[in-house]
Every structure is written in structure tokens, then in C-alpha cells.
N, CA, C and O of each residue as an XYZ file, in Angstrom:
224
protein
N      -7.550    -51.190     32.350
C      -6.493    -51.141     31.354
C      -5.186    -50.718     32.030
O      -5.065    -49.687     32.691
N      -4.250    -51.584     31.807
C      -2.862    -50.915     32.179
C      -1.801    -50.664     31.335
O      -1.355    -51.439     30.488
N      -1.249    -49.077     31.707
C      -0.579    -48.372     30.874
C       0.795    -48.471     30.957
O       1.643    -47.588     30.827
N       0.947    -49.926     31.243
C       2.555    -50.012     30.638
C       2.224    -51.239     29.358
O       1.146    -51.798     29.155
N       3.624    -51.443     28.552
C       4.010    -52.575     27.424
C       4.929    -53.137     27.986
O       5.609    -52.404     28.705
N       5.325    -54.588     27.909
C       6.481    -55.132     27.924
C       6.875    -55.502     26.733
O       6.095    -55.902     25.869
N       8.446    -55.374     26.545
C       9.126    -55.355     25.399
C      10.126    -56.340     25.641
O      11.034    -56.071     26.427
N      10.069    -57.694     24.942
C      10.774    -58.596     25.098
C      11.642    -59.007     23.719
O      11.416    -58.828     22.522
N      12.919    -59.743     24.570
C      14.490    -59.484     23.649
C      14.533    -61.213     23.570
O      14.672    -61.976     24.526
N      14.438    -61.421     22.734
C      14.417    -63.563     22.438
C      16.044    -63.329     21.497
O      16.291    -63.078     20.317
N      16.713    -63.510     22.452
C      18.296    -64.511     21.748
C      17.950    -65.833     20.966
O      17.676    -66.964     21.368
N      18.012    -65.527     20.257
C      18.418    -66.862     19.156
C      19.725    -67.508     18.520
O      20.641    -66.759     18.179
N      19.844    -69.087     18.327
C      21.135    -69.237     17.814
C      20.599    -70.529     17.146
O      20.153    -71.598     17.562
N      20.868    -69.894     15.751
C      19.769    -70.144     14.571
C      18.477    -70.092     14.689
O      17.934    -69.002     14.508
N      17.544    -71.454     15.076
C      16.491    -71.361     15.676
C      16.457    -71.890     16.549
O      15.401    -72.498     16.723
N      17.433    -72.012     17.551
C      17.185    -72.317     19.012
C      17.097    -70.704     19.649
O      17.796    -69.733     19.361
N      16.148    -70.802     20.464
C      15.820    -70.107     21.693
C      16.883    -70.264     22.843
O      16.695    -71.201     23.619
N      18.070    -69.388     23.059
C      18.578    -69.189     23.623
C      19.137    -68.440     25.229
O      20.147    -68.524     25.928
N      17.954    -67.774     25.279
C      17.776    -66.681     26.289
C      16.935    -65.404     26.078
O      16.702    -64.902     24.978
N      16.506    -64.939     27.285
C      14.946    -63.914     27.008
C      15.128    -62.959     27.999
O      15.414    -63.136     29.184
N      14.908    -61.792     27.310
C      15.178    -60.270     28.652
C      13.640    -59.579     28.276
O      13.106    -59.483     27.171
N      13.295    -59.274     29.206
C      12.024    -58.373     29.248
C      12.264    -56.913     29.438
O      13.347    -56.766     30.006
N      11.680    -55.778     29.186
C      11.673    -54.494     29.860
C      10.476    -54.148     29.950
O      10.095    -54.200     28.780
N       9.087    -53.624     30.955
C       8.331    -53.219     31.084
C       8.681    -51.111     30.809
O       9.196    -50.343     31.622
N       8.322    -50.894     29.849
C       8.265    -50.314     29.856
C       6.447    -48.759     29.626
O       5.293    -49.162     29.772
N       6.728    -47.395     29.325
C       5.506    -46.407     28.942
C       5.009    -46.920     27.631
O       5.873    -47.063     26.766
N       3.877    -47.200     27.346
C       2.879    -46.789     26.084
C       4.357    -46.678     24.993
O       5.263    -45.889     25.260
N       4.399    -47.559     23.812
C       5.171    -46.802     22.745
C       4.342    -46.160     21.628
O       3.569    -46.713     20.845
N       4.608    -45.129     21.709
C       3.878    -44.246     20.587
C       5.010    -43.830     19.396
O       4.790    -43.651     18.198
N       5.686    -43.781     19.781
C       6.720    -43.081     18.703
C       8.262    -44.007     18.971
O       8.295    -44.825     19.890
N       9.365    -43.803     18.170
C      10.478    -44.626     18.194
C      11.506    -44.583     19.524
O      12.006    -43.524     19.906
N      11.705    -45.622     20.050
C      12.097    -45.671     21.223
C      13.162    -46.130     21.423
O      13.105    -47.224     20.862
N      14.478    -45.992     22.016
C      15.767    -46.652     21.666
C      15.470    -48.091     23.121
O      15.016    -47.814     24.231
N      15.882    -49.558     22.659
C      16.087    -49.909     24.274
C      17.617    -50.819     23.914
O      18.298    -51.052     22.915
N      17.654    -51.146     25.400
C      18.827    -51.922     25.228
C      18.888    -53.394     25.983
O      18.648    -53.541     27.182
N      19.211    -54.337     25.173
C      19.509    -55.779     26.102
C      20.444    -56.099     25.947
O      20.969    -55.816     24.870
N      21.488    -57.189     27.347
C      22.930    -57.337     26.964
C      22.362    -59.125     27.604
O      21.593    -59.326     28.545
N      22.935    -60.015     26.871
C      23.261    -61.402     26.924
C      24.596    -61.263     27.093
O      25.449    -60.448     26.743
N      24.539    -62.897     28.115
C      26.351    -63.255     28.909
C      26.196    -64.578     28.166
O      25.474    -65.456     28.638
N      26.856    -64.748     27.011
C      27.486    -65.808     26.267
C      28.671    -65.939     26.107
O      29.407    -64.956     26.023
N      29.117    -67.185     26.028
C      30.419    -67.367     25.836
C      30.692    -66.878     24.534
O      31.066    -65.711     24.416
N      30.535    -67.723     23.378
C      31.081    -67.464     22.320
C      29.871    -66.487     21.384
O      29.097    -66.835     20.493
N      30.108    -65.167     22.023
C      28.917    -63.769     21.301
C      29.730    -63.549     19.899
O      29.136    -62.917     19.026
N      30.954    -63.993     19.645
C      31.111    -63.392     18.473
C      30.131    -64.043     17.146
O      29.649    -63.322     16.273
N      29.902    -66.035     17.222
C      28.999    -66.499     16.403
C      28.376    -65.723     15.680
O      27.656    -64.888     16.229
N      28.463    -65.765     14.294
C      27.321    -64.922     13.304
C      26.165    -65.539     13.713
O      25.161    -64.877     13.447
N      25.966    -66.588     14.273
C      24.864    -67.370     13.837
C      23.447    -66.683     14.964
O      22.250    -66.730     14.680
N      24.026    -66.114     16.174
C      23.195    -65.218     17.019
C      22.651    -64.140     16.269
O      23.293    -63.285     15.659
N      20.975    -64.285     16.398
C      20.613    -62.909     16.314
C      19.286    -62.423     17.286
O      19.036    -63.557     17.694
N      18.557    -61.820     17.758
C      17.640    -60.904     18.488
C      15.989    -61.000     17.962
O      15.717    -60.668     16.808
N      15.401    -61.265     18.481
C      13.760    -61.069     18.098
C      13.320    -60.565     19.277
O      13.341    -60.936     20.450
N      12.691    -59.105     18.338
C      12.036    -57.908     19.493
C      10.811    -58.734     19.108
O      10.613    -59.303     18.035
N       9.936    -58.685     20.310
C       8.508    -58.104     20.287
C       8.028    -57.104     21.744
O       8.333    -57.089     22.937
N       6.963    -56.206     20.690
C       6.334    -55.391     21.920
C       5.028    -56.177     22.433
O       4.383    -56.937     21.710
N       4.709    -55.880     23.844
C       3.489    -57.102     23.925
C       2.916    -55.684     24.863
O       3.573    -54.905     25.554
N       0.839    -55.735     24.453
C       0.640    -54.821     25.640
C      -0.464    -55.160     26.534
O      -0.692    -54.465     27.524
């Protein structure tokens, strides 16, 4: 068994799949702050939004 999770960041723009950041991070047991930054041109679009998943 291995005791890390990866926590992956899926950019979306609408439902296109836009770009994907991973963080391997410790076991989440409790609430965890993380952070991902995407290099897009036009970031202001409402139409962008983020899908976390934790995977372990």
C-alpha cells in the first residue's frame, strides 16, 4: 500500500478538457487547502471552471 494521494486539477472550458495539474500529495484525512495556477490567454472567460478529484 502506498501512502501518498494524487490530487488532480482538470481545467475546463465548458466541457472541453482544457488542461490538467496533478499534486501528489499525504493521506487526506481532514480539509486541506491546495493550489493550481493555469497559463491561459483569455482566464478572464466565465465559461472556465476546475474539477478536483482526489485519486488514491
Amino acid at each position: 500500500m502506498f501512502n501518498k494521494q494524487v490530487v488532480v486539477f482538470q481545467l475546463m472550458n465548458n466541457s472541453t478538457p482544457v488542461s490538467i495539474f496533478t499534486i501528489e500529495a499525504d493521506p487526506i484525512s481532514t480539509a486541506k487547502e491546495f493550489t493550481a495556477f493555469f497559463n491561459v490567454k483569455d482566464a478572464a472567460q466565465l465559461s472556465y471552471t476546475v474539477k478536483v478529484f482526489a485519486l488514491d
